[in-house]
N, C-alpha and C positions, 0 to 999 in steps of 0.2 A: 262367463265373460273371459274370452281367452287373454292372453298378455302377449304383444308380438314386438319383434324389437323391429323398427324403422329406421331409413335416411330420408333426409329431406333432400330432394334432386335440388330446391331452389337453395339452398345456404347450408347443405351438406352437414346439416347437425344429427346429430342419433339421438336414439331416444323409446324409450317404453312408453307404450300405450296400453290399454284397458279397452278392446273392443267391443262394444254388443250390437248384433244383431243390427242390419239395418244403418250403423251410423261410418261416418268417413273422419278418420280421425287426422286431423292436422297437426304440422308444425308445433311445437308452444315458442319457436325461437319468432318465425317469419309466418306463423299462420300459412302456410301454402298445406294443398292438401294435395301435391304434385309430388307422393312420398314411391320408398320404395321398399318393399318387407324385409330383412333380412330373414336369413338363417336364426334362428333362437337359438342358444346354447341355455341350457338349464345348468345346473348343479345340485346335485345332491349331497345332502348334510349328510360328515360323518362325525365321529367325535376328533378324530385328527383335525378334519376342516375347523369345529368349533374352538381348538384346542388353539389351533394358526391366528382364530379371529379374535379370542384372548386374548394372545402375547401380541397382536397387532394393535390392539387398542391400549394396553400397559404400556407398551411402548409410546403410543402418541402422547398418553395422559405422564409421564413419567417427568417431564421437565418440570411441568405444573408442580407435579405433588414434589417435587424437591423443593422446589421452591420456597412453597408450603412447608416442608419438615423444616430447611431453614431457617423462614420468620419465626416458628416456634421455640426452633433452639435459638435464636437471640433475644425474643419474650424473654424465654425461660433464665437466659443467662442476664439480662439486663436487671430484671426483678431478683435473682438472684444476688447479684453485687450491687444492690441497693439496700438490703436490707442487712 
């Protein structure tokens, strides 16, 4: 089953499909199957690229977990100056 990247001519959305043999794959925005194939670009993994997609997710999750580290250090300090 190959993977081809699409545009929908009718609502110009993109989009990855799954194609096999035989079937006409449609829209998932407007269901039209009035599409047009693009060009695929692949990527191949290196350990650089994996390294990029790391620091790009540390980075999204980074507010969260301060956050986090914060409410802990004021548990920690609240229970502390209670006792």
């Amino acid at each position: 089953m190959p993977l081809y990247d699409f545009e929908c001519r009718a609502c110009r959305h993109f989009f990855e499909a799954l194609v096999r043999t035989g079937t006409v794959p449609e829209c998932p925005e407007c269901h039209s199957q009035d599409l047009e194939r693009q060009l695929s670009t692949f990527m191949m993994t290196s350990a650089e690229h994996n390294r990029e997609l790391v620091r790009a997710e540390r980075k999204k999750r980074l507010p969260k977990h301060k956050a986090e580290q914060h409410e802990e250090y004021q548990h920690a300090l609240k229970e502390h100056l209670d006792h």
